[in-house]
N, C-alpha and C positions, 0 to 999 in steps of 0.2 A: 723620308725615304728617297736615295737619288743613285738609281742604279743605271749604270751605260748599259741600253740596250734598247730593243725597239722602235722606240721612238726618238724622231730626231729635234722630239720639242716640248719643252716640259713647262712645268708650272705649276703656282699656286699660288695665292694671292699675300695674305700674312702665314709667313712661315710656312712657304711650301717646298716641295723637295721635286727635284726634276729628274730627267732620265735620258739621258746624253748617249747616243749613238758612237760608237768604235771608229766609224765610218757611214758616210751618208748612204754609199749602195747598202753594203750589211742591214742599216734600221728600217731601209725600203724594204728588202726583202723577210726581213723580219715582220714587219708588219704587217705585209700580205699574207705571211703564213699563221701569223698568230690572234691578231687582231678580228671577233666575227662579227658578221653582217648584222647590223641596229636588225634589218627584219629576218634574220637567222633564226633557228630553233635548235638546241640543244637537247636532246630527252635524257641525256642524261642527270643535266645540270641541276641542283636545289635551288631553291626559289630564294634560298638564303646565300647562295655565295656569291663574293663578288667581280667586278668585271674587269676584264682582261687580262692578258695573258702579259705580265712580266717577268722577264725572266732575267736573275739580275746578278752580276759580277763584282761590281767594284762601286765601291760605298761613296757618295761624296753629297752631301746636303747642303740646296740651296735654302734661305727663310726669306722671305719677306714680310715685315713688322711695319705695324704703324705706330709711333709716337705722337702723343698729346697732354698739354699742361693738365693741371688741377679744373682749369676753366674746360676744356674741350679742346682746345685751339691745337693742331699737329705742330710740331716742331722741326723743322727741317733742314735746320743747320748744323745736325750733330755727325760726329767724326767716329772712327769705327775705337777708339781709346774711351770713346765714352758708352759701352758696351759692355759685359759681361756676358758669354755663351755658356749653357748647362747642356749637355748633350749628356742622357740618362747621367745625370749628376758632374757630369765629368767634364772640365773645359775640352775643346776638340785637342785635337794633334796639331793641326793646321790651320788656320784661313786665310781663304785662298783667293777670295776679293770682299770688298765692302764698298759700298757707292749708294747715292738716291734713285731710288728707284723712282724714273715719273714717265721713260718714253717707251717704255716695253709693250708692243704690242698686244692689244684686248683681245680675246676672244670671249667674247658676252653668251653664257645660254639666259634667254630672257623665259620664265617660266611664270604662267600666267593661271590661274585658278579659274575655272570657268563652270563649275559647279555651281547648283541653284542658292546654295549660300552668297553667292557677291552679287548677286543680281541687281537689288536695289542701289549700289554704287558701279557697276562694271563700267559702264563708258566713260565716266571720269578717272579710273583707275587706266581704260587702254590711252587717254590723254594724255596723263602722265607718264605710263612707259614710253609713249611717241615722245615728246618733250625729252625726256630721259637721254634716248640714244641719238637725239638729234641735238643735244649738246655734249654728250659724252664722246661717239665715235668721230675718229679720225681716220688720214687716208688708207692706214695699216690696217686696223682695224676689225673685225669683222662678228657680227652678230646672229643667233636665231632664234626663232619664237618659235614656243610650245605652247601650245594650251592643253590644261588636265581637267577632266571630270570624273568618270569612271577609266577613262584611257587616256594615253596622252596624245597629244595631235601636232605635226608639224603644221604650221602656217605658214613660216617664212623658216628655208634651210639658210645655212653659210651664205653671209653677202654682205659688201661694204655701201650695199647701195641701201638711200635713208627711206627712200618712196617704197621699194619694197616692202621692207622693213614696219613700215608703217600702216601700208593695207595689207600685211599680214596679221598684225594687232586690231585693226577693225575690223577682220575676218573671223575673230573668233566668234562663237557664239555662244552660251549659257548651256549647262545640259545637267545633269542629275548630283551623281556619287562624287564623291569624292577620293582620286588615290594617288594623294603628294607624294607617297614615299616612292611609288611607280614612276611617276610621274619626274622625280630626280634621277632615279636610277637612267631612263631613258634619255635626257639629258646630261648626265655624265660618258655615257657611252657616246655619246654624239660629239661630244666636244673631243674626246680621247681617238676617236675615228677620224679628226681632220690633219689631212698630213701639215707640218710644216717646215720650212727650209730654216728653221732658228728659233731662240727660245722664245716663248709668246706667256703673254697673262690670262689662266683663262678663272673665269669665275660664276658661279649660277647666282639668277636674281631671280629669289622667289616670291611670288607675289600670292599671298594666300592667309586663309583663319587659321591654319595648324590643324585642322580636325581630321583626319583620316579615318574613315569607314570602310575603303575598297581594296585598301594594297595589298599585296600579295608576300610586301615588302615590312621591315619595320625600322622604326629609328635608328635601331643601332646597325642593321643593317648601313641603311643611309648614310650616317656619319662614316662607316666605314669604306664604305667604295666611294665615297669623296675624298676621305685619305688618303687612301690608295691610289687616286687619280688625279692627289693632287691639286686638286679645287675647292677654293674656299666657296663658301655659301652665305649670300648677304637675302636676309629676308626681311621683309613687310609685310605685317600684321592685317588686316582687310577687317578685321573684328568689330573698328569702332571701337571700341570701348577699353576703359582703364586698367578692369581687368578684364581677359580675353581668356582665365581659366588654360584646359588644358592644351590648347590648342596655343595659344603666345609661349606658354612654357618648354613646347616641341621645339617651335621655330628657336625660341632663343638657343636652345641647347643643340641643333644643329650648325646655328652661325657661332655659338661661341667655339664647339671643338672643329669646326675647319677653319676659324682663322676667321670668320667674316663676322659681321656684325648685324643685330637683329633691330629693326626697328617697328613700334608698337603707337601708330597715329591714332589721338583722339578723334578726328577729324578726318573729313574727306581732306583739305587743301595740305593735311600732313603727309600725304601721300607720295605728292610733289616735291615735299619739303626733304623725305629720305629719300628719296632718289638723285637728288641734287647733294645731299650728304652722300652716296657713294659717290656719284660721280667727282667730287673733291676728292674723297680718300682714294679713290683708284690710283688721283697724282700725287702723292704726298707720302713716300714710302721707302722705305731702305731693302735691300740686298744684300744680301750675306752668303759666299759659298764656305764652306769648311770639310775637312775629312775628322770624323767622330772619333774618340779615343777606345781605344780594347769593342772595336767593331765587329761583331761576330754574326752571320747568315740564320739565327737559330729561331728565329720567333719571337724575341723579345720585345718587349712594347719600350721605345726608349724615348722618354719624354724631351721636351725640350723647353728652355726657360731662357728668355731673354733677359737683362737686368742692366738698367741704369745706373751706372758707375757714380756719377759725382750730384747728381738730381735726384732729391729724393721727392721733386715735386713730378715728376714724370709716370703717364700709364702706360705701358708699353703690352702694346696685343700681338697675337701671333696664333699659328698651330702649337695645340699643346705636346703633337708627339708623331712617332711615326713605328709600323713593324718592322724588324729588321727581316724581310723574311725570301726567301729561296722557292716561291710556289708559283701554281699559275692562279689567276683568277679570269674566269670566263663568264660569257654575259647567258643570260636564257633568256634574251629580249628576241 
């Protein structure tokens, strides 16, 4: 979904769709008016619908895809002739660039579980988010830390600085319940509230078991106001164990439908191990803009399907889809 409006900066990780401003005063102004306050209240608002207000004119979808062999290994020397685009079935009308995607500035929400489940691993787990963004960010850059238990908690807002950063992750502390889906919702509207002067990469990193007991919120929920906003969702497991049951089965199925990718360590030192796997996949990725064929504002869910032309040894990951849709969506945060 990549409508000109509001915002002057869009994003998504694999296979995401942006939202391109008319004009840079217009999307400021727009966004004042539409965009509400993280600690806003709405009474009107369902606890089901999702956040912010787009409002949208003219169709044009960017993706971002990762390619990799049979082995794992990204491939990063392919040309946009060795592609195939499905927009709901249908090649586009147009594409309108194709290139490596490796220097597009991050926006990190870094999203940290701190409910009485991670307790006996926590401070190895905030080591490796510190490690993480102190090899991942750049001078562009910029990150924040949430911690969830029954509520979510900023520790460290918007900031390219690593020290902060860092004693914001060993600021968290342990506390009860657990409400992950809360807990993204609130970190989507965060990262969709930061203005920017150009397109930027944003993407949540969830660190958590999957088990939600407190949200207000549900998965499908979830996966949808990530679509919506455009943010792919890369998670890790915290479970320990091979199988993590219903709780690894959430996380996967929110990193597989926004595009990001879910990872499930036996091991504390695997922990480390995924977060050094995104931080690789963050640089190692294509871009794609194109205008959809027979594009119509009606609600449709129009999937989208990347495909490797002349490889047939190639995995190619992405968003599976986007609404076509004409509405607002507003936060009750």
């Amino acid at each position: 979904m990549f409508f000109r409006v509001i915002h002057s900066f869009p994003v998504g990780l694999i296979a995401c769709l942006f939202v391109w401003p008319q004009n840079a005063a217009l999307a400021q102004s727009n966004e004042r008016q539409t965009v509400p306050s993280i600690s806003g209240s709405n009474p009107s608002t369902k606890p089901d619908e999702v956040l912010l207000a787009l409002h949208s004119t003219v169709s044009e979808v960017h993706l971002v895809f990762t390619v990799t062999d049979r082995h794992g290994h990204y491939v990063k020397n392919l040309e946009e002739n060795d592609f195939k685009i499905l927009d709901d079935r249908k090649p586009p009308d147009t594409i309108l660039s194709f290139h490596s995607e490796t220097n597009l500035p991050l926006r990190v929400g870094l999203l940290i579980d701190t409910s009485q489940s991670v307790r006996g691993h926590f401070k190895f787990e905030q080591e490796a988010a510190v490690q993480f963004l102190h090899q991942t960010l750049r001078q562009q850059d910029q990150a924040f830390v949430i911690g969830f238990d029954a509520v979510p908690k900023v520790a460290q807002d918007f900031t390219d600085n690593l020290d902060k950063l860092s004693a914001g992750i060993h600021g968290l502390q342990t506390g009860t319940l657990t409400a992950m889906f809360d807990g993204v919702h609130y970190a989507l509207n965060k990262l969709m509230k930061q203005p920017q002067a150009g397109p930027v990469r944003r993407v949540i990193i969830l660190l958590s078991d999957g088990v939600d007991n407190s949200s207000s919120r549900t998965r499908a929920n979830t996966i949808e106001e990530a679509n919506q906003a455009e943010v792919s969702v890369y998670t890790i497991s915290t479970s320990m164990t091979k199988s993590g049951g219903r709780g690894q089965k959430t996380l996967a199925s929110i990193a597989d439908a926004t595009g990001g990718r879910s990872f499930v360590p036996a091991q504390l030192a695997g922990v480390a191990d995924a977060f050094a796997a995104i931080q690789e996949e963050l640089r190692s990725q294509y871009a794609v803009s194109y205008k959809p064929a027979a594009f119509q504002l009606d609600g449709h869910y129009r999937t989208i399907e990347v495909r490797a032309q002349k490889r047939k040894d190639l995995r190619i990951r992405s968003r599976k889809g986007y609404r076509s849709v004409r509405r607002d969506y507003t936060s009750n945060q």
